[in-house]
N, C-alpha and C positions, 0 to 999 in steps of 0.2 A: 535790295528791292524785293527779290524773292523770300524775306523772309516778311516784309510787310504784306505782299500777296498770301502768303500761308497763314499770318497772324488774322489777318480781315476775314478771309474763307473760315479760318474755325470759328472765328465769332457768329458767321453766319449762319453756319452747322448749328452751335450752340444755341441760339437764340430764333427754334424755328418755333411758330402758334402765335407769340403774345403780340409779334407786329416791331415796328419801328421806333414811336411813338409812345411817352408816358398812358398819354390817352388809351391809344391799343392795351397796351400792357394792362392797364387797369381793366379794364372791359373782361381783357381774358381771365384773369386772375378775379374776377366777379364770377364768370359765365362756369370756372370750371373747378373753384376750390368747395373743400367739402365741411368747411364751416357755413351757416343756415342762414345769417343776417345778409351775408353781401348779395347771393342769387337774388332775392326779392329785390334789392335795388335795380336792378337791370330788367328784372324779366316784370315787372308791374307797373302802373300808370302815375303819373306824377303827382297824384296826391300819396298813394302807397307805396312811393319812392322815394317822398319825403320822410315818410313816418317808419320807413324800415332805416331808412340811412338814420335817423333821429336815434332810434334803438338799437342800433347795430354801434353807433358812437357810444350810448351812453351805457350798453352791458361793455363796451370794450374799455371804457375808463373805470367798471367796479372791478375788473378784472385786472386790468393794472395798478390800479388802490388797495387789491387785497394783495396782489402779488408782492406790492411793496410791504403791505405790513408783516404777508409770511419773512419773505427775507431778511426785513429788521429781526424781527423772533428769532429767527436761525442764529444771524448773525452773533447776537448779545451772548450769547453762548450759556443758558443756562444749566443748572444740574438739578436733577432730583436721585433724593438718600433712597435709601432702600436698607431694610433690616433683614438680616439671614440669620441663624441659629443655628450650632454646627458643634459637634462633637470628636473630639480629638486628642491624644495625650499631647500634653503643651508641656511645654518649656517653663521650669520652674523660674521665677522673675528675681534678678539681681537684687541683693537686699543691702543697702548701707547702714550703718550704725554708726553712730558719733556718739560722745557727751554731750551734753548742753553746754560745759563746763570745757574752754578751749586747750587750758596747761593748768599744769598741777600748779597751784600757790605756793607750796614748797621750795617749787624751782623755779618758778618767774617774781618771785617774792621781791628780791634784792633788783630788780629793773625796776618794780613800781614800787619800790620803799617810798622814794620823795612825793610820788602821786596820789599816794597812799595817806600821808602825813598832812598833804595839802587839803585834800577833801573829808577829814576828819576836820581839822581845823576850822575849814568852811560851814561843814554842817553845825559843828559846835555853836561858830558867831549866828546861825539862821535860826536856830533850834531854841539855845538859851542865851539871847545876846545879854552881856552886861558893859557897862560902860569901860571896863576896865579891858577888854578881850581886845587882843593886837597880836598881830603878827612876833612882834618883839619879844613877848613875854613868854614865847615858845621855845623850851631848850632841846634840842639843839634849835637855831632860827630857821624859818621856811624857806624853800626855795622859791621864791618869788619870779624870779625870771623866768621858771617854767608856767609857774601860775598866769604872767603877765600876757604871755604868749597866746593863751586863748583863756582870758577870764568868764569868771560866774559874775554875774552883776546883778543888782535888785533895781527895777527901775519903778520909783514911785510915779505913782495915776493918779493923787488924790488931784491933780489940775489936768484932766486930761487933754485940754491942749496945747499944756507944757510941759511934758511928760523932763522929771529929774533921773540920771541912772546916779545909784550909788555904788560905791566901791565896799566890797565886804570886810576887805582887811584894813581899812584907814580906822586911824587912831581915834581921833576927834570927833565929834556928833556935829553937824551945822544942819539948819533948819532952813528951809528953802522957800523964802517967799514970807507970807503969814502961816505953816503951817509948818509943821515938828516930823520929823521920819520917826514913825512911830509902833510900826511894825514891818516883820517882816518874812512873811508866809508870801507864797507864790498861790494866784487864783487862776488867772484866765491867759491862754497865751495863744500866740502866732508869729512870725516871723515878720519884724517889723524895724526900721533905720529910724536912729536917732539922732539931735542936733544936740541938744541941750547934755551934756555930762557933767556931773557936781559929782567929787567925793568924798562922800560924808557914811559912815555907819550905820544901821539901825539902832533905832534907841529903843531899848525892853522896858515896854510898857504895855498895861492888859486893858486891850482894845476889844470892842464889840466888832461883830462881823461888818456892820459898817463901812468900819475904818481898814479894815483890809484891803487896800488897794495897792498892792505890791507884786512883781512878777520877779521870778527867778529867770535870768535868761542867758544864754552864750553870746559871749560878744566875739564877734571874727570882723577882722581887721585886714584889708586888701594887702599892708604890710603893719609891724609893727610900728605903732604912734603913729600910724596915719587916723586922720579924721575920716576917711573912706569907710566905714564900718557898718555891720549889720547887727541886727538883736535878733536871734532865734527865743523867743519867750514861750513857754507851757503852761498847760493847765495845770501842773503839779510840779514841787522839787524831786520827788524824785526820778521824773521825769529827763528834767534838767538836768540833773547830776550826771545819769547813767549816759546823756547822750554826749556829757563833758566830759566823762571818763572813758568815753570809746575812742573820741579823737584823739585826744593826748596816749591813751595804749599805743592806737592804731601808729601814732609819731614815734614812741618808743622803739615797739616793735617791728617796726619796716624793717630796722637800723640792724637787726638779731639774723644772723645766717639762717638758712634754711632750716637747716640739718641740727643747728642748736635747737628750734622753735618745735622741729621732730622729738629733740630728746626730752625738752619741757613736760611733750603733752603724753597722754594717757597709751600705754605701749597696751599691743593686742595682750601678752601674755598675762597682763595684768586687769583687763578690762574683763576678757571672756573666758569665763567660768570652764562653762560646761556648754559642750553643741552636739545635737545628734540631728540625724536628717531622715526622715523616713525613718528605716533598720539600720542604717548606719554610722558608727560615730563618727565624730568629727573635733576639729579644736581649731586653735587662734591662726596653725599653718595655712588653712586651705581660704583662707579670709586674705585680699589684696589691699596695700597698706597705703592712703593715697592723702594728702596733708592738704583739709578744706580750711581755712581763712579763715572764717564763721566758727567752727567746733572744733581744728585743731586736726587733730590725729583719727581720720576716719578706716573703716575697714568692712569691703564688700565683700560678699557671700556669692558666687555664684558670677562670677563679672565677663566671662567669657575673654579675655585678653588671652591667656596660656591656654588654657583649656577648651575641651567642648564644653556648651553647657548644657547643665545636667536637666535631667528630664521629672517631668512627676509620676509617678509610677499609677495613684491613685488620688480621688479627691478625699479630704476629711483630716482632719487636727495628724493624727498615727500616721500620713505619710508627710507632711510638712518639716519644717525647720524647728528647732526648737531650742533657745540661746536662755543660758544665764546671764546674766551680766553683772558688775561690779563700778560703779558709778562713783564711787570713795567723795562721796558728798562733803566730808569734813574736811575735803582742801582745794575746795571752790574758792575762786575768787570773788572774794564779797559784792565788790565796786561793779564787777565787768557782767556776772552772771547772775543773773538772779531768780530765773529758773532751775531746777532741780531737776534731771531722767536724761533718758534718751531720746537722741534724737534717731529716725528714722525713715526709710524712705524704698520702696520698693519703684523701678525701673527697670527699662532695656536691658540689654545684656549690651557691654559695649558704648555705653550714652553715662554720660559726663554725673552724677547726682547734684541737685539745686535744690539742697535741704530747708535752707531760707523757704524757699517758694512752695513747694511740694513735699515737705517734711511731718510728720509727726510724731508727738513725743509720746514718749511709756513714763508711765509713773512710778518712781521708788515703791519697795515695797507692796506691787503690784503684778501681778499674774495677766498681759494682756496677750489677749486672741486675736489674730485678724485672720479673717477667710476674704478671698480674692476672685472677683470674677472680672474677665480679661474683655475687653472692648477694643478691636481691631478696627481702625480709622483706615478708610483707602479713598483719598481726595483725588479725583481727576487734575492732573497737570495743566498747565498752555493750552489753548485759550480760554478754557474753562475754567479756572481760579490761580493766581498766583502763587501757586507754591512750590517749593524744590524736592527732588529726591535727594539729594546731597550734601549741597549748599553750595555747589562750585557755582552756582550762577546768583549766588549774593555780592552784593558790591562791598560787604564789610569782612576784613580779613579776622577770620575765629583764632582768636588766642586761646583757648581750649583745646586745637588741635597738639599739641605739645601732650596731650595724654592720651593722644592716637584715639581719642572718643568720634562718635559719630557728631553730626549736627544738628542743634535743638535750634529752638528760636531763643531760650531762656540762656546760648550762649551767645549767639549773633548781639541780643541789646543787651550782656554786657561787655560784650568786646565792642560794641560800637560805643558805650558810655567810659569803655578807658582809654579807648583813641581820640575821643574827643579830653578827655582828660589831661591826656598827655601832649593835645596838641595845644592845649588852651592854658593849660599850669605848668604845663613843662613836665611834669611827674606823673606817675600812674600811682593809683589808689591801692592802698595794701590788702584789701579786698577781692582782688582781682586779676587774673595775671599777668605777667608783664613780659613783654618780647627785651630780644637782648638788645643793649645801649641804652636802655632808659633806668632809671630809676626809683623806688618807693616815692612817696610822700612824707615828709617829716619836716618838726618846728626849725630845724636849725639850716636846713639847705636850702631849704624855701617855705618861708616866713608866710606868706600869705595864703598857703594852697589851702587851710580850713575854709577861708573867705569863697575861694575858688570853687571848691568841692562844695559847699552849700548852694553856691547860684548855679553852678551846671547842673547841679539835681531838683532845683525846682523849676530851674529854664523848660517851658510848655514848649516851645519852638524845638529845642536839641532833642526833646524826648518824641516830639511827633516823626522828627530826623531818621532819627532810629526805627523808629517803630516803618516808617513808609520804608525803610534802605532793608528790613529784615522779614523772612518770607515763614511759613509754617511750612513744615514736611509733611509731604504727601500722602505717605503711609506712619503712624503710628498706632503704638499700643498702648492702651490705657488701664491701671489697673484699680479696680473700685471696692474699696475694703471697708469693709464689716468691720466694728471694734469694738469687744466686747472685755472686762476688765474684773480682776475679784483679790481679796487682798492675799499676798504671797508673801511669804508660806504664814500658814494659819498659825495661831498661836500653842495648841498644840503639838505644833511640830515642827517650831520654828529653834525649837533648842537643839536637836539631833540635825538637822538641817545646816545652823549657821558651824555648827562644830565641825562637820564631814568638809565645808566649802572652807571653812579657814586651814583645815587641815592641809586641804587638796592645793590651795594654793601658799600657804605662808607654812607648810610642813610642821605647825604648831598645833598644841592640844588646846591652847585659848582659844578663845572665841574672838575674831579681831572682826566680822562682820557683823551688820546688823540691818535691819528692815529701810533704812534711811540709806542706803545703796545699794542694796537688791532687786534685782529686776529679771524678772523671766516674762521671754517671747513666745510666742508661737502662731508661726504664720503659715497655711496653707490653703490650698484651693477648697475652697466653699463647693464647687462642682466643676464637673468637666463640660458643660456646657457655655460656650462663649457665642460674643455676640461680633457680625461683623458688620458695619454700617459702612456701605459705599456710596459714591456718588456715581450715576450711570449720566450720562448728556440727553438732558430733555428734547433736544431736537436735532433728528438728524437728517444728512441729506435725504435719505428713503423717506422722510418724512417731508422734508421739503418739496422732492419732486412729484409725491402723490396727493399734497394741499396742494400746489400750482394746480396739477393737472384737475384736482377735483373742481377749482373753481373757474378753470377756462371750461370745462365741461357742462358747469352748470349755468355759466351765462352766455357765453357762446357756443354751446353745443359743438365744442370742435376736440381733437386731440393731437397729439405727438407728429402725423402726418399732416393736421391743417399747421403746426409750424413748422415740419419741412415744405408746406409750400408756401406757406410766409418766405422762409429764408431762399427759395427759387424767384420767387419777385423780385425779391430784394438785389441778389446773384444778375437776373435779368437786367432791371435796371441798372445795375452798373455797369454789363454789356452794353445796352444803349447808349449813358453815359460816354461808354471809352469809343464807341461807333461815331457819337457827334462829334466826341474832341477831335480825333483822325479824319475826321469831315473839316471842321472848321480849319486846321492845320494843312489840308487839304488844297481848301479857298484861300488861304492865306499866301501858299507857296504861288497859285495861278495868278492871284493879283499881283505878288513881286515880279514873275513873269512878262507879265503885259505890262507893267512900268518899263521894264526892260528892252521888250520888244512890242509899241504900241501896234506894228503891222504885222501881219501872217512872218512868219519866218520865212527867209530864203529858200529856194527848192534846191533840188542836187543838179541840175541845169546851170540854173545861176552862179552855185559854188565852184560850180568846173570852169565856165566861161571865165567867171573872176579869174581864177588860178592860170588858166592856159592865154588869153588872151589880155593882156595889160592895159587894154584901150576900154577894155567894157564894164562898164558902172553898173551898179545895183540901183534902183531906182528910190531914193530915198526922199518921198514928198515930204515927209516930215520936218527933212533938215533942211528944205530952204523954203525962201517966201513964198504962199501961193501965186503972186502975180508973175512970176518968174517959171520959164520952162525948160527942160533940158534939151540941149541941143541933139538932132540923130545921130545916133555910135555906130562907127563903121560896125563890119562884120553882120555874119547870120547867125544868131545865138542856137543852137543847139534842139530840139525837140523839147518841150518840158513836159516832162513825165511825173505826172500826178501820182502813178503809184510809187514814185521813189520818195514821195516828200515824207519828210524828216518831221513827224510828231512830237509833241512833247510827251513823255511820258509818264501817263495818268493812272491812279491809284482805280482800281475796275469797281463797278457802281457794285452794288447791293445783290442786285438781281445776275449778277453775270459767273454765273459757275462753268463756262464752256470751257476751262481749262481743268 
């Protein structure tokens, strides 16, 4: 009970000026705050009581309409770039180098003898068909089985809405319909399923362009003789060839140990010549040897793995890199490669190289320059753009990490495309690389995965997958090259030149090189001048709470103190509030009371007489009829003393602070 008395008294303290009543409260909170529109309510007459309360409503809702549209703004979280210009010795940029050309022909020769045999053969029957041209009449006979696995097919258009496929190596010619297979050049293509299958030959005959209505296509089959099949068709055979001889490689070569596919392809001591860096030489040792899918046998400059990386002393050609190279063009593989140089790629020190994507070539026999000026990206984090400094907070696990590289995006989608790979084919693409317990891809273990590997790479759904599950890092560096080209070495001095290089590396006085495998680099910084573009957060809270304030200022003429006494109203009223509830709880407990006791309580008189004497009633009209009266009780009841009577004990009004 005392602490209900203490709790009531400070509310009372608390709650002294604005009164009892919502009513009061508002009046006070009119008569004394120091925002402009409420006083004229109260202190003027009732026509400009209406017309202040009208305007005091209607600035206090542009006020909370703008307030809302500030904090939408805030909220959405935009950025603005900003370009800086900065001078500094930088860090000279990781340099890769591949061939175009993945293993030497020499050494991967005897794997694609059969695949080799089969696509001669083919292009033969496309090229010069003659009636007599068959598989059979080939000695040694073709390997068909691997042909059949993932065939080349011509599919005739001259009905295009009953498109016929022919088979290229069938003996016999049959004519389809009223019309004769009468050529067979490939013209216009896309990736398109077919119902109708005939196989019948092309028959060599000289057609006008007309009659060209024949496509070169890959057939991929969900399994082997299944009718489930797809036509990948091109605009050209050679097209179609190159993209028939990557998959059947790609099959071959899963199957080849690692370490074999290492000794295939192009070793550094044989590739790079000559390296000087700056004033300093250099050779094939200080180059880190890492085996790309794509180009085979690559080797990076500068990579930062062992080492610090090296710095650029100055900008201009004389303190750069500077590489010969050795491309041995004469043992390219025809089928698989059909570009000629190097590949190239400057990057991070420490980040993974994605020559496919970000690569460029040097041309044989070419002298090229590139100067590099450096673009440092610094993207705002959470909540401001989606992206990571790491990647630990991508949902797709980087199979790249296995080369202890940093995290790109360019490896997030495709480790997200060999995990879908491997969950959807069972196998992982030889393209890519593979965590342990799974598998390559190839014809013989599983039959269908060409089929497989075609639909998940045009699947729009799987690739949006990826791309929404995969994030861009937050900081990067970007480097934007100049490339300028002249032919190397000149003809004047290409004889003393190829002698000293054949010397240098085959210890002979011939000449065993020549302009059709020569390549000299040179890559250095164009200036020291780099650029940095960040993003800064277009709105922030200082910003937010000085628009609030500016526009409760300019419609309500009020500040920072008229909403601390906003928030004292508000405080107040919920004083009142918790004063009625303890009032009504109050009246609540008094009424159970008097159900209780409909008459005055007993006096301390009464209670003693009851107690001491056993004959004397309390007088309870209540409890019996009015027509009935109680008879006289002996004895003389005692004095009743008003000041001893026994209160109920009530909660003290409002006004009663005498304690």
């Amino acid at each position: 009970m005392n602490l209900k008395k203490y709790f009531v008294r400070a509310l009372h303290r608390l709650q002294k000026g604005p009164g009892y009543t919502y009513k009061e409260l508002l009046v006070w909170y009119c008569d004394n705050t120091n925002t402009h529109g409420p006083k004229r309510i109260i202190k003027e007459g009732p026509k400009k009581k209406f017309i202040w309360f009208f305007l005091t409503l209607l600035f206090a809702s542009l006020v909370f309409w703008q307030w809302g549209i500030l904090i939408n703004t805030y909220l959405s979280y935009n950025v603005t770039s900003s370009l800086s210009i900065g001078f500094k010795t930088m860090k000279f940029p990781a340099v890769t180098v591949c061939n175009a050309n993945p293993f030497k022909y020499s050494k991967v020769k005897h794997l694609l003898k059969e695949l080799d045999r089969l696509i001669e053969a083919a292009l033969e029957r496309i090229l010069q068909p003659t009636s007599g041209n068959s598989s059979e009449n080939i000695s040694p006979p073709l390997d068909l089985e691997l042909w059949n696995q993932i065939p080349l097919v011509l599919i005739d258009e001259h009905d295009k809405d009953n498109p016929i496929i022919l088979d290229i190596f069938e003996r016999n010619q049959t004519s389809v319909g009223n019309e004769t297979v009468a050529e067979n050049k490939a013209t216009v293509g896309n990736e398109t399923s077919m119902g109708n299958e005939t196989t019948a030959a092309p028959a060599p005959t000289n057609t006008t362009s007309e009659e060209k209505k024949y496509k070169l296509a890959v057939k991929l089959c969900s399994q082997q003789g299944s009718d489930n099949c797809t036509y990948r068709n091109f605009s050209s055979a050679a097209q179609a060839v190159s993209e028939w001889y990557i998959l059947q490689s790609t099959s071959i070569l899963s199957k080849v140990p690692l370490q074999e596919r290492i000794r295939m392809g192009y070793q550094a001591e044989d590739m790079i010549l000559a390296c000087l860096y700056g004033a300093e030489p250099c050779n094939y040792k200080n180059f880190t040897q890492i085996y790309h899918p794509d180009h085979g046998n690559c080797y990076i400059f500068n990579w930062g793995m062992d080492e610090e990386a090296l710095n650029s002393s100055n900008p201009g050609a004389e303190f750069g890199l500077k590489l010969i190279l050795d491309i041995s063009q004469q043992d390219y593989i025809p089928y698989l490669s059909s570009a000629a140089g190097a590949r190239l790629m400057l990057h991070q020190q420490k980040s993974f190289p994605f020559l496919k994507d970000q690569g460029i070539y040097a041309m044989a026999g070419t002298e090229t320059s590139i100067s590099v000026l450096v673009d440092e990206l610094e993207r705002m984090g959470y909540p401001y753009s989606d992206c990571t400094m790491n990647g630990s907070d991508v949902p797709v696990k980087n199979l790249y990490s296995q080369y202890n590289t940093s995290y790109s995006i360019q490896a997030c989608l495709r480790s997200c495309f060999q995990n879908d790979m491997m969950e959807i084919c069972g196998c992982g693409h030889y393209m890519f690389p593979l965590p342990e317990g799974v598998n390559y891809c190839n014809n013989e273990d599983y039959p269908g995965w060409a089929y497989c590997y075609s639909s998940l790479r045009s699947s729009i759904r799987h690739r949006q997958i990826c791309i929404d599950s995969c994030k861009e890092t937050c900081n990067d560096t970007q480097y934007k090259m100049t490339i300028s080209m002249a032919d190397w070495p000149s003809e004047a001095s290409e004889d003393w030149i190829f002698h000293i290089l054949s010397y240098e590396r085959d210890m002979s006085t011939n000449v065993t090189l020549d302009r059709n495998g020569i390549i000299k680099l040179n890559i250095y910084f164009q200036e020291y001048n780099y650029r940095t573009i960040s993003e800064s957060a277009a709105t922030t809270i200082v910003w937010l709470l000085s628009s609030l304030g500016g526009q409760f200022g300019f419609w309500m003429g009020g500040s920072v103190l008229c909403l601390i006494e906003f928030g004292e109203i508000i405080i107040d009223s919920l004083w009142i509030t918790v004063i009625h509830l303890i009032s009504w709880c109050k009246g609540l407990k008094q009424k159970r009371a008097q159900a209780r006791y409909p008459d005055a309580p007993p006096t301390v008189s009464e209670l003693v007489e009851a107690h001491t004497n056993l004959g004397f009633q309390h007088e309870d009209v209540g409890a019996l009829p009015r027509d009935e009266a109680l008879p006289p009780e002996p004895g003389t009841p005692p004095p009743n003393y008003d000041s001893l009577r026994v209160q109920p004990l009530d909660i003290l009004g409002p006004d009663s602070d005498a304690d």
